[in-house]
Backbone as a printed PyTorch tensor [residue, N CA C, xyz], in Angstrom:
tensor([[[-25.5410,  48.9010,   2.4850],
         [-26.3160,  48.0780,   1.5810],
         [-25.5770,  46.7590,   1.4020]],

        [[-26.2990,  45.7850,   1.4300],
         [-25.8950,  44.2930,   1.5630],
         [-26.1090,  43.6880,   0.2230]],

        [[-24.9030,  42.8800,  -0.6010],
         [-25.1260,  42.5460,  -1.7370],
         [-24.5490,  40.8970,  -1.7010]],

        [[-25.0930,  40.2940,  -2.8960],
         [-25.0870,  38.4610,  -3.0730],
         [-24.5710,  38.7070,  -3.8250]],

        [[-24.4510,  36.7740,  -4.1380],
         [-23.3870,  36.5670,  -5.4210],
         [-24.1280,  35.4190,  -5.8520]],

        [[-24.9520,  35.6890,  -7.1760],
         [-25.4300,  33.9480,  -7.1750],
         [-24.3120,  32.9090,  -8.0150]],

        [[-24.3670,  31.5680,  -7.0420],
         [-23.4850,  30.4170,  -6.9610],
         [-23.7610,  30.2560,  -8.5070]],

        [[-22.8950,  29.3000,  -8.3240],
         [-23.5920,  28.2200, -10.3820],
         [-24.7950,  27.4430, -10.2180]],

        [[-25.0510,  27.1580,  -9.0300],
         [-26.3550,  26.7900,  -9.0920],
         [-27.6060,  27.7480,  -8.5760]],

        [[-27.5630,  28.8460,  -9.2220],
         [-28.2440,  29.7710,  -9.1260],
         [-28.6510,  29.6640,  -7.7470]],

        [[-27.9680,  29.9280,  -6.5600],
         [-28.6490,  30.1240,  -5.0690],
         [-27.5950,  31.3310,  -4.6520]],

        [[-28.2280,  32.4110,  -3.9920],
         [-27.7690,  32.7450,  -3.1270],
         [-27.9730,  32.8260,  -1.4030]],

        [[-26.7470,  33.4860,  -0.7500],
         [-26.8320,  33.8840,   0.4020],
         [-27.1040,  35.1870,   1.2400]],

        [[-28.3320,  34.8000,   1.5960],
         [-29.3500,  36.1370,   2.2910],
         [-27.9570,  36.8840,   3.0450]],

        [[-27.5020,  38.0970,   3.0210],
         [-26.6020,  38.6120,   3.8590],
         [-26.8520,  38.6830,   5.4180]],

        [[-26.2600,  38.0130,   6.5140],
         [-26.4960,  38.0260,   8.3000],
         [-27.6610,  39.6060,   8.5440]],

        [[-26.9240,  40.6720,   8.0080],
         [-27.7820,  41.5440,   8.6100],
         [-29.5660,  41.8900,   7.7690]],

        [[-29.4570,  41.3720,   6.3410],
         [-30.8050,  40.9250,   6.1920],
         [-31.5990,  40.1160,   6.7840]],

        [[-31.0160,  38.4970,   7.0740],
         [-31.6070,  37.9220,   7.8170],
         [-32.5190,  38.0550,   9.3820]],

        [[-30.7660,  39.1780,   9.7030],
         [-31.6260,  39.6980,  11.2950],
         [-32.4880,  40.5630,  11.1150]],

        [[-32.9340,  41.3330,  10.1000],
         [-33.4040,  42.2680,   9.8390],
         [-34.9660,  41.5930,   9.4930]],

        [[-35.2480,  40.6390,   8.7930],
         [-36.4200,  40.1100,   8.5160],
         [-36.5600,  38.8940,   9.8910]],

        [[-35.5830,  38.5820,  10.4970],
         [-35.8870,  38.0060,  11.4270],
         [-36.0030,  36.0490,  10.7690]],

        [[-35.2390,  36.2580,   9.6270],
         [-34.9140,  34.8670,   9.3100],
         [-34.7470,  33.7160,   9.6880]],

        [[-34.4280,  32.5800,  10.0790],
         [-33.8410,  31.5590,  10.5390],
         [-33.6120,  30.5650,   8.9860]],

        [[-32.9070,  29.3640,   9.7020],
         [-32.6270,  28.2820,   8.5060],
         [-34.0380,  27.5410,   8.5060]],

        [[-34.6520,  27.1650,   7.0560],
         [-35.7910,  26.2070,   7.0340],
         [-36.7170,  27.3870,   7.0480]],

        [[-36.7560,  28.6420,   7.3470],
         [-37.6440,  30.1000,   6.8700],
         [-38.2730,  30.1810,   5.4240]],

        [[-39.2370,  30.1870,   5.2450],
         [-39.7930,  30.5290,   3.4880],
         [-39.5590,  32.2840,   3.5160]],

        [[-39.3950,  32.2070,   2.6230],
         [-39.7390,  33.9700,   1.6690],
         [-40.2750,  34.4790,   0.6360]],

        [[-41.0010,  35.0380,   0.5930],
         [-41.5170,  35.4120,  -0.7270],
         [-40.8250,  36.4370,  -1.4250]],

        [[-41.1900,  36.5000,  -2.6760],
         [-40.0870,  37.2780,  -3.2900],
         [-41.0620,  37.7070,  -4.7120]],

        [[-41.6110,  39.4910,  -4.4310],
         [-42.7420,  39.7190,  -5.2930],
         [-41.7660,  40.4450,  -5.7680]],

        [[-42.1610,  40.7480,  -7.7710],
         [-41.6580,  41.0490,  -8.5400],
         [-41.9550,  42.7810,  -8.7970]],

        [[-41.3950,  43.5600,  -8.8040],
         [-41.9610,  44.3610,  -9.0130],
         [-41.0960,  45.5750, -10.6830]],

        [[-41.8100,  44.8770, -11.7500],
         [-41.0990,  45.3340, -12.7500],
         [-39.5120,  44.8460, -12.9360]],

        [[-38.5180,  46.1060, -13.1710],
         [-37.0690,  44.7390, -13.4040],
         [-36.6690,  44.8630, -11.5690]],

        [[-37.5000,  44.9890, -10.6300],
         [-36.9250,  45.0610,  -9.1400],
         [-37.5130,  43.5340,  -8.5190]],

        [[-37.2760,  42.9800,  -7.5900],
         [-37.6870,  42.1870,  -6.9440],
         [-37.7210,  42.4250,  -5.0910]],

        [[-38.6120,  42.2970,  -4.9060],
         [-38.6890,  42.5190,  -3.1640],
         [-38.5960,  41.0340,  -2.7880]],

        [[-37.2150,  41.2350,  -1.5150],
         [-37.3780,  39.9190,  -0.6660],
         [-38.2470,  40.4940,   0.6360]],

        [[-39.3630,  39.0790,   1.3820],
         [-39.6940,  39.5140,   2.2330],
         [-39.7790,  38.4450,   2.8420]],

        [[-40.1640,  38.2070,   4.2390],
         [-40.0540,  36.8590,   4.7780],
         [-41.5700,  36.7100,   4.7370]],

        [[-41.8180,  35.3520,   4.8620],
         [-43.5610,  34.6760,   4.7000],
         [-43.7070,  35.0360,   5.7340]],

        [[-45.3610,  35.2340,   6.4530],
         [-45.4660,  35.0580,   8.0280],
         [-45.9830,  33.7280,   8.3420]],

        [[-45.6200,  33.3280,   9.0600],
         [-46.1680,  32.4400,   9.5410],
         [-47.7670,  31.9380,   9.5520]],

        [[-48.6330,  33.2760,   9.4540],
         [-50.1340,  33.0390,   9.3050],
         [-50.5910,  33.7050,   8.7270]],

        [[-50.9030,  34.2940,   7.6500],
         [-51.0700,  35.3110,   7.2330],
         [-52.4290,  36.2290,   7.3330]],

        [[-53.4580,  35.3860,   8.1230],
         [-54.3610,  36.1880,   8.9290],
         [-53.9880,  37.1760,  10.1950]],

        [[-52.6960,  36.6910,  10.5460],
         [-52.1240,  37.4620,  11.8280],
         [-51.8200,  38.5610,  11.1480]],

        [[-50.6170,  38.2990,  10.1040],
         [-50.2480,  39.2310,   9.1300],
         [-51.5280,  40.1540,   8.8380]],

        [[-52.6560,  39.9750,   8.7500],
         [-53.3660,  40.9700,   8.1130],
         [-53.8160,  41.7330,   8.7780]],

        [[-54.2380,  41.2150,  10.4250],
         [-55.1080,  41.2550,  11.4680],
         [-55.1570,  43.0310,  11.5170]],

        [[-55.8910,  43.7770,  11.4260],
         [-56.1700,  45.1170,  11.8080],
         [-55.4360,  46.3000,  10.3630]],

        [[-55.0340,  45.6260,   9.3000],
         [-55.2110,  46.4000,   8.5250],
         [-55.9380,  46.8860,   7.7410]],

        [[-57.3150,  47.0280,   8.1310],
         [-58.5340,  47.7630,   7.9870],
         [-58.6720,  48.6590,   8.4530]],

        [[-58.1240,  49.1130,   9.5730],
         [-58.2660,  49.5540,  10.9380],
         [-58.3260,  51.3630,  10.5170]],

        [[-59.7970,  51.5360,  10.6090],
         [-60.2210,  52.9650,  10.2770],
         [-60.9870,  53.1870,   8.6950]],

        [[-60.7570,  52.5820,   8.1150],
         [-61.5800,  52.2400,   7.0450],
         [-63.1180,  52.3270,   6.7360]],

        [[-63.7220,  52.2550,   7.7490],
         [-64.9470,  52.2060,   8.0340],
         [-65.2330,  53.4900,   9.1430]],

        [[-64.3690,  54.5050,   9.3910],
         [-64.6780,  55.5090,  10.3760],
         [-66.0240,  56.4400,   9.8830]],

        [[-66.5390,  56.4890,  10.5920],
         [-66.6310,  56.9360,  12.2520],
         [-67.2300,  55.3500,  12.7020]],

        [[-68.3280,  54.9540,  12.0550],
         [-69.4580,  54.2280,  12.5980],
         [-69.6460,  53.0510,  11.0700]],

        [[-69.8250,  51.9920,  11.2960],
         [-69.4030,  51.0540,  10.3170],
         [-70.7790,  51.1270,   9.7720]],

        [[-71.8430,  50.8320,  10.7270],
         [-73.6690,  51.2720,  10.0770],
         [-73.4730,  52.2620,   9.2120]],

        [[-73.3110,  53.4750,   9.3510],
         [-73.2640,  54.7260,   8.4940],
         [-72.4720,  54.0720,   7.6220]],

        [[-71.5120,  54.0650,   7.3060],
         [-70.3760,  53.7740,   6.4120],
         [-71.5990,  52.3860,   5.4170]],

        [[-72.2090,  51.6560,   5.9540],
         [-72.5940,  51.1160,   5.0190],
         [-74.0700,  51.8430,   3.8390]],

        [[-74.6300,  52.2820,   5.4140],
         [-76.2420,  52.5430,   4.7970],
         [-75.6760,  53.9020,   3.7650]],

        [[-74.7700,  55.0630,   3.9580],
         [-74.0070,  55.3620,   3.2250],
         [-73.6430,  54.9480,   1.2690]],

        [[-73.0350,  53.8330,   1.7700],
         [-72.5090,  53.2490,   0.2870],
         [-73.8190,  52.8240,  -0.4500]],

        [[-74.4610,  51.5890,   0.7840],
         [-76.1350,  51.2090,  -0.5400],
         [-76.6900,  52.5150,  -0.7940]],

        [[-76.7830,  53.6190,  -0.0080],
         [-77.4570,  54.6180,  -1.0120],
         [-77.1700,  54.9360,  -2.1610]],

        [[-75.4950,  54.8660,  -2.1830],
         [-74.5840,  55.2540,  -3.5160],
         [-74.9860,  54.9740,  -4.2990]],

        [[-75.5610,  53.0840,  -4.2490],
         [-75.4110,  51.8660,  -5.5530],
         [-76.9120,  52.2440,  -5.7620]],

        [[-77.7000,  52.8620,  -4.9510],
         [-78.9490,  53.2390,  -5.3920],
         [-79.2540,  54.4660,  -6.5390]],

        [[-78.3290,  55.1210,  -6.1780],
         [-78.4270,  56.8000,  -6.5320],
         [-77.4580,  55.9940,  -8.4840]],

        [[-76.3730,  55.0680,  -8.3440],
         [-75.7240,  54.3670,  -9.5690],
         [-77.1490,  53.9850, -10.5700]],

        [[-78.0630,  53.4440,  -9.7690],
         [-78.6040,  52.3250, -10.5750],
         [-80.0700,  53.7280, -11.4340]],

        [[-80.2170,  54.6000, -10.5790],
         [-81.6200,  55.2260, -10.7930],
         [-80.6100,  56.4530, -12.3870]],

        [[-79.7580,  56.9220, -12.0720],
         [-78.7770,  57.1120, -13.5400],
         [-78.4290,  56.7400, -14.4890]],

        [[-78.7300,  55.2450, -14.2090],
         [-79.0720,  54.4260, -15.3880],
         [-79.5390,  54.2450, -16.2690]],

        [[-81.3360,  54.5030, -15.7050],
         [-82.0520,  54.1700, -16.9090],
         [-82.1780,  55.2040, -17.7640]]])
C-alpha cells in the first residue's frame, strides 16, 4: 500500500506505482469522487463516451423489442391501478 504526504501547500505526490497503475503521465487530470470520510483517486478518460462504450451490454437481453413492448405493458398495467 502506497502512502502521501501533503506539502504546506496542500499538494501531494501520486506514488510511481499508482501512477503506473492508473496509467498516469505529467499534465494527466483525475478525478477524485468522495465517498463518505473515503475518497477514490481515479484517472479521467480521455472521452468519456469511450469510457462508457458497452456498459449496457446485456441489459436489454434476450431481444431489445421484447424488452421494450415488455416494459410499456408494465406502465400500462401502472396506470389502469390507478384509477
Amino acid at each position: 500500500m502506497a502512502s502521501a504526504k501533503i506539502s504546506s501547500k496542500n499538494q501531494i505526490v501520486i506514488p510511481q506505482e499508482t501512477r503506473d497503475l492508473l496509467g498516469l503521465h505529467a499534465g494527466d487530470e483525475v478525478l477524485i469522487v468522495n465517498k463518505g470520510r473515503h475518497a477514490i483517486l481515479m484517472a479521467k478518460p480521455k472521452s468519456f463516451t469511450d469510457a462508457l462504450y458497452g456498459s449496457a451490454k446485456g441489459v436489454y437481453q434476450p431481444d431489445p423489442d421484447t424488452y421494450l413492448k415488455q416494459e410499456r405493458e408494465s406502465w400500462n398495467r401502472r396506470k389502469s391501478t390507478r384509477r
